[in-house]
Backbone as numpy.savetxt, mean C-alpha at the origin, in Angstrom:
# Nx Ny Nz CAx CAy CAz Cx Cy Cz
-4.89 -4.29 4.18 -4.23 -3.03 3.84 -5.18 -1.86 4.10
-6.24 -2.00 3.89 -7.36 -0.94 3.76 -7.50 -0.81 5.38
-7.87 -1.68 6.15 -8.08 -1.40 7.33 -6.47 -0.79 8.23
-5.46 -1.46 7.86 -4.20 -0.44 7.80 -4.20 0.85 7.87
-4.68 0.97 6.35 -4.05 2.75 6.37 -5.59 3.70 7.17
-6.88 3.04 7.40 -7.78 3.68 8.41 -6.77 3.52 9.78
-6.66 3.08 9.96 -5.80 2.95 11.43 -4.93 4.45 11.04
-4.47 3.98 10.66 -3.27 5.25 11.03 -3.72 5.94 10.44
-4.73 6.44 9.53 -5.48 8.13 9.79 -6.23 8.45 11.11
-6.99 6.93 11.75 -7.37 7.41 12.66 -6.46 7.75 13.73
-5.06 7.57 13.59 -4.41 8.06 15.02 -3.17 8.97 14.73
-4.16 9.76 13.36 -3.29 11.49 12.94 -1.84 11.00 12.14
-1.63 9.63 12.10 -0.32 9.71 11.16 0.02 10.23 10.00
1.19 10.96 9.54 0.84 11.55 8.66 1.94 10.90 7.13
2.19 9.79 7.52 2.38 8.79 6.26 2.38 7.63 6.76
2.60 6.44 5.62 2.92 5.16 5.80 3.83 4.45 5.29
5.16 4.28 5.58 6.05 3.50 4.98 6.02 1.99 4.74
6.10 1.27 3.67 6.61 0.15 3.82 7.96 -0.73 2.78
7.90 -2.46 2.96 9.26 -2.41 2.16 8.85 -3.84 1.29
8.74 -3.89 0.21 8.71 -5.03 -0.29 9.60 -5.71 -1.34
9.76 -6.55 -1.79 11.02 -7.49 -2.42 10.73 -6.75 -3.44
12.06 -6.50 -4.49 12.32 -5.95 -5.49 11.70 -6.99 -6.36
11.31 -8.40 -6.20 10.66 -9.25 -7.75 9.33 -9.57 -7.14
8.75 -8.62 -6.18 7.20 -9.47 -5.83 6.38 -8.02 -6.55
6.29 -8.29 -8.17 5.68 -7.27 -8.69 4.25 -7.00 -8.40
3.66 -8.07 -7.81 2.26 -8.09 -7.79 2.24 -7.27 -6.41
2.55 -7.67 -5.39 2.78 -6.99 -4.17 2.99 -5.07 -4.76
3.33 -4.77 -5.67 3.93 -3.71 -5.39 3.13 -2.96 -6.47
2.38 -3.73 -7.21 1.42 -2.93 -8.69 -0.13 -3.17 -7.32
-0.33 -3.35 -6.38 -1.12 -3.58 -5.85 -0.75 -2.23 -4.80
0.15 -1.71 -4.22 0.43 -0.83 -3.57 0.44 0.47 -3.87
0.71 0.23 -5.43 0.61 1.83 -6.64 -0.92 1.77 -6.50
-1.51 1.11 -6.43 -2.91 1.07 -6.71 -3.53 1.79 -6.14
-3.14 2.09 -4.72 -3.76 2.58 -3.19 -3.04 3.27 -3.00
-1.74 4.11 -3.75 -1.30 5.07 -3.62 -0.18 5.68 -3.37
0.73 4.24 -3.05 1.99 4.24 -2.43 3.48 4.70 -3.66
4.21 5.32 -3.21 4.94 5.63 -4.36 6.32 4.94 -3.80
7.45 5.05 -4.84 8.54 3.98 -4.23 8.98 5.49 -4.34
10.10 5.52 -2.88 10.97 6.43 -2.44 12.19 6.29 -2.43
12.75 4.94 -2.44 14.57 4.26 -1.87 13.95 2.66 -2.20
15.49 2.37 -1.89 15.98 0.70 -1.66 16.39 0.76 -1.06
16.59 -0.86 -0.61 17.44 -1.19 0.68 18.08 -2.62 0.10
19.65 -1.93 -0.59 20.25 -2.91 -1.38 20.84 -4.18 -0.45
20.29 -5.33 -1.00 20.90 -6.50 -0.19 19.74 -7.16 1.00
18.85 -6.37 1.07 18.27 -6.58 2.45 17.46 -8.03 3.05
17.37 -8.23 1.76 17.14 -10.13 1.97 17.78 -10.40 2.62
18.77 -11.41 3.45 20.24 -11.88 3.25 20.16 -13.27 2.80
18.97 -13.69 2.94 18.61 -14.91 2.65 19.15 -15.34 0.88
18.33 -14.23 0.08 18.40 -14.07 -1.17 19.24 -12.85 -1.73
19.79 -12.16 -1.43 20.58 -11.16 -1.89 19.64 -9.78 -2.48
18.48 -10.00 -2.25 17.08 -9.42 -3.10 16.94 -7.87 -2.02
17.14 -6.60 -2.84 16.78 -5.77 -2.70 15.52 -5.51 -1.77
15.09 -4.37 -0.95 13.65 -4.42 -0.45 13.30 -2.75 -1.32
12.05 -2.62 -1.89 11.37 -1.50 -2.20 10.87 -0.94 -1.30
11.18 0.69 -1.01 10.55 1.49 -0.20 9.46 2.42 -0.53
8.86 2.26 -0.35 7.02 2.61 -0.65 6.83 3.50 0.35
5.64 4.96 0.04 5.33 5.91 0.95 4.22 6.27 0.55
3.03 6.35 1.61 1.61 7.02 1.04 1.78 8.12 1.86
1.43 9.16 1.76 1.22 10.57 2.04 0.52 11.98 1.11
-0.43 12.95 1.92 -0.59 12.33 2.75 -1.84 11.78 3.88
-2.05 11.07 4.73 -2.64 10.73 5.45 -4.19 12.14 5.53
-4.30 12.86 4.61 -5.62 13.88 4.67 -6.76 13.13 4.64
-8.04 14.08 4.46 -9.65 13.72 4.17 -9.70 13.57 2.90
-8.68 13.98 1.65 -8.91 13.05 0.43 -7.91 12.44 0.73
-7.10 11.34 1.25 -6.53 10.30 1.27 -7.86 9.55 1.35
-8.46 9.77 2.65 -9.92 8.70 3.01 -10.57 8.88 2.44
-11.30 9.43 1.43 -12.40 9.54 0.24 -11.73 8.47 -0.92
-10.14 8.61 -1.38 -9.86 7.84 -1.95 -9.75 6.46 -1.38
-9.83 6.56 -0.23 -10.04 4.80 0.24 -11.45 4.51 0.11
-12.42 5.57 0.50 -13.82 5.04 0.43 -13.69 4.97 -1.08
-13.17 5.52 -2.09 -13.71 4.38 -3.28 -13.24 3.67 -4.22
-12.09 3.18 -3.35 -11.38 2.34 -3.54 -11.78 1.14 -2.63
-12.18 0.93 -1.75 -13.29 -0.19 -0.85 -14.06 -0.24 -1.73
-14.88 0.77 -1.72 -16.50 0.66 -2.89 -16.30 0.02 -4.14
-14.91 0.30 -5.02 -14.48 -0.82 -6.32 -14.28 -1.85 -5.74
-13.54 -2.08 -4.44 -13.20 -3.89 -3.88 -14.65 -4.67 -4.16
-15.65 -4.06 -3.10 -16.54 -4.67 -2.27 -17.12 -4.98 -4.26
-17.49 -4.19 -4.77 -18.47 -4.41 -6.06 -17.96 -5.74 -6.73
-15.90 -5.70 -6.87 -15.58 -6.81 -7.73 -15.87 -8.22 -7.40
-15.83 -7.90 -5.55 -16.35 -9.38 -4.79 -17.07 -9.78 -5.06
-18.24 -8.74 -4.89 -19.93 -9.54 -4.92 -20.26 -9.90 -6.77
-19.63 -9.41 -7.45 -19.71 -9.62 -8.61 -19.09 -10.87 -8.77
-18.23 -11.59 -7.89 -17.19 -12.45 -8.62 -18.20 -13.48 -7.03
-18.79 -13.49 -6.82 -20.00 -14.28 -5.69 -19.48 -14.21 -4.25
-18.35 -13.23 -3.98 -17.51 -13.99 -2.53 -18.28 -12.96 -1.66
């Protein structure tokens, strides 16, 4: 994800949409995390499961977007090496 949203600052985008299942809470308390806010649904869009998709938007794409990624990496990298990986 992190190397994601560097990509598309580095090539001037100026948001990031994405869509995830209405019951994959972890997926989506992980996306608030880094900034993403829910905008819409997309009722039905499973078809498999009948399961809603969540529409998520970070914006936007500025020089504090990337300060908040640099320390938001800098909390990753610390919990790793703390946890030995």
């Amino acid at each position: 994800l992190l190397h994601t949203l560097r990509q598309a600052h580095r090539q001037n985008a100026i948001l990031v949409t994405l869509e995830v299942r209405q019951h994959n809470l972890p997926a989506q308390a992980l996306y608030h995390k880094w900034g993403f806010l829910v905008v819409g649904r997309r009722r039905n869009y499973y078809k498999a499961t009948g399961e809603d998709a969540i529409l998520m938007t970070i914006e936007p794409l500025d020089d504090a977007f990337c300060h908040r990624l640099d320390q938001l990496e800098e909390l990753l990298m610390r919990r790793l090496s703390e946890n030995g990986v």
